[in-house]
C-alpha positions as CSV (number, residue, x, y, z in Angstrom):
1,X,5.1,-30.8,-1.9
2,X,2.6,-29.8,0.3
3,X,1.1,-25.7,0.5
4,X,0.5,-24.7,4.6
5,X,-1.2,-21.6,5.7
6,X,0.9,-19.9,8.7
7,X,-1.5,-18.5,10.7
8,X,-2.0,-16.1,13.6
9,X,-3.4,-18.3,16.2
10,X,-5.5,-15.7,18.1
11,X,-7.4,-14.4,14.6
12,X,-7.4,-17.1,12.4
13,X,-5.8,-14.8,9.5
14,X,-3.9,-16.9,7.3
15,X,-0.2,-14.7,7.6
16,X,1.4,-16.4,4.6
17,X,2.2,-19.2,2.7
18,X,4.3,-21.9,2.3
19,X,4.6,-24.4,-0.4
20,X,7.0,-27.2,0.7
21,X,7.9,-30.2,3.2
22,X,6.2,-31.0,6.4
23,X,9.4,-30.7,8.3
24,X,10.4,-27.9,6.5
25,X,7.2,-26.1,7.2
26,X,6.8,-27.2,10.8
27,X,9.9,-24.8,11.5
28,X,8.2,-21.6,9.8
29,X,5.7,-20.1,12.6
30,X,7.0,-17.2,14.5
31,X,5.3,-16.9,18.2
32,X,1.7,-16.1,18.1
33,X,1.3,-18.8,14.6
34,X,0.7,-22.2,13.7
35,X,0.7,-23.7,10.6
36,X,-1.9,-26.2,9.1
37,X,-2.0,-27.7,5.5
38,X,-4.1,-26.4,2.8
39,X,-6.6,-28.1,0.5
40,X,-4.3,-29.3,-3.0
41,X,-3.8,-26.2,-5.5
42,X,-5.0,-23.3,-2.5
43,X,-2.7,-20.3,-2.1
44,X,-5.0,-19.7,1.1
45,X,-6.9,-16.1,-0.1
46,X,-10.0,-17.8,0.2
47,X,-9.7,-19.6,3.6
48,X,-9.4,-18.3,7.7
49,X,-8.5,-21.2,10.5
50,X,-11.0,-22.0,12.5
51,X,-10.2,-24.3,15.2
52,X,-7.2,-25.5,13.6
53,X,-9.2,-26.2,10.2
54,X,-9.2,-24.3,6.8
55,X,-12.6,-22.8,6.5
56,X,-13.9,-20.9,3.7
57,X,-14.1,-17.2,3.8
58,X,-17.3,-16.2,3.2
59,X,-19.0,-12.7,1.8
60,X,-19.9,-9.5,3.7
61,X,-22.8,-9.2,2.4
62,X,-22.5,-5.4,2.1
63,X,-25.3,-2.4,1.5
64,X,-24.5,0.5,-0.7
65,X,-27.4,2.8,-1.4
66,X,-25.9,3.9,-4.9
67,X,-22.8,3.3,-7.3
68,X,-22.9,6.9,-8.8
69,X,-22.6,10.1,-7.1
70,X,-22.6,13.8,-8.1
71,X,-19.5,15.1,-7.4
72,X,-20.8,18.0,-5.2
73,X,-19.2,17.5,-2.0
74,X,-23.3,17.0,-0.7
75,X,-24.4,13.8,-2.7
76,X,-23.3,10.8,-1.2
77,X,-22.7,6.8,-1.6
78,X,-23.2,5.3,2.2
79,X,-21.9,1.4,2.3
80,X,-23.9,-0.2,5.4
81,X,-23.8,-4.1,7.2
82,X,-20.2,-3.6,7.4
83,X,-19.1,-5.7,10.8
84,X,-17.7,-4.5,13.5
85,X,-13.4,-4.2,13.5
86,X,-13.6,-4.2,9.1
87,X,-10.9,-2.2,8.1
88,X,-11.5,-0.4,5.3
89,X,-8.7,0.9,2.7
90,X,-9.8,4.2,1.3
91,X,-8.9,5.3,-2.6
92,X,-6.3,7.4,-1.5
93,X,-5.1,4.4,0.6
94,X,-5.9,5.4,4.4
95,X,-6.7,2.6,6.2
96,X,-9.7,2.9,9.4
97,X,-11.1,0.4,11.3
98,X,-14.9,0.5,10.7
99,X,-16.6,0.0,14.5
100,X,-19.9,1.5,13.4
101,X,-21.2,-0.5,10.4
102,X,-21.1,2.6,8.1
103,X,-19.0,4.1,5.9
104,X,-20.3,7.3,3.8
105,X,-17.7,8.9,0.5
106,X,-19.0,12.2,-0.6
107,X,-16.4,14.2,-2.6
108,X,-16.1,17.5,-5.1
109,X,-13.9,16.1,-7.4
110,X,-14.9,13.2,-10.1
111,X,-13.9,10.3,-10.0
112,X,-13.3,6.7,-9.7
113,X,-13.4,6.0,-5.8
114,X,-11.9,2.1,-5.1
115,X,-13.0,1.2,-1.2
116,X,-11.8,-2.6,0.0
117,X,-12.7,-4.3,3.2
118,X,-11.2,-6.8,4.6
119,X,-12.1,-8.7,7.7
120,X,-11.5,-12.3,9.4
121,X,-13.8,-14.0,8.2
122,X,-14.5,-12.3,5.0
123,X,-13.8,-12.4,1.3
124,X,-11.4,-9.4,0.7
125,X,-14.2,-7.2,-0.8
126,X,-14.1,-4.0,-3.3
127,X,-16.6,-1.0,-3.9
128,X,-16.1,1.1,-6.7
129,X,-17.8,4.5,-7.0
130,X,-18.5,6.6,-9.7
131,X,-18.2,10.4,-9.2
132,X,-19.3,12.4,-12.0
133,X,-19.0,16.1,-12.6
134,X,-22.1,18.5,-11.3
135,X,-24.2,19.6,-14.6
């Protein structure tokens, strides 16, 4: 058995999996996929199609002036170098599309503050921030 990545053919995203035949897999794309065999024991999380070939996802390389913030509604954690069309999954799990670079999380309550981006062609990526209590 062979493991293929479906793919959407117009972003490279790798849509799902399948672990199984050639001719069994050649009859899984919808319209706007393709398939194209992975490299032996991949489940695909760390791979985009480019050009019809499995490439390697790599970092984003992100910027975050600070891990821990006061919880004061003022203080704030910005996360910069973020590319263009990254969306971003807030902690309360809002999704936005980033199309400024920035992102900034200020808040009055404390906290544990989980922030993942994800972007073709990017390593999924998570930012956890630390709000604590004003003294």
């Amino acid at each position: 058995m062979n493991t293929y990545a479906i793919y959407d053919v117009s972003t490279g995203l790798i849509k799902r999996v399948y672990l199984g035949s050639e001719s069994e897999a050649l009859i899984q794309p919808k319209s706007g996929e393709d398939l194209v065999q992975l490299p032996q024991d991949s489940d695909g999380s760390d791979f985009y199609i480019l050009a019809g070939e499995p490439t390697p996802r790599q970092p984003f390389g992100l910027q975050i002036n600070k891990l821990k913030i006061v919880a004061d509604a003022e203080d704030s954690a910005i996360i910069s170098g973020i590319p263009e069309g990254t969306t971003v999954i807030w902690h309360d799990g809002l999704e936005e599309v980033v199309t400024d670079g920035v992102v900034e999380l200020a808040t009055d309550l404390s906290g544990r503050y989980k922030l993942r981006f994800k972007a073709v062609p990017y390593l999924y990526e998570e930012v956890i921030i630390e709000a604590h209590p004003a003294t």
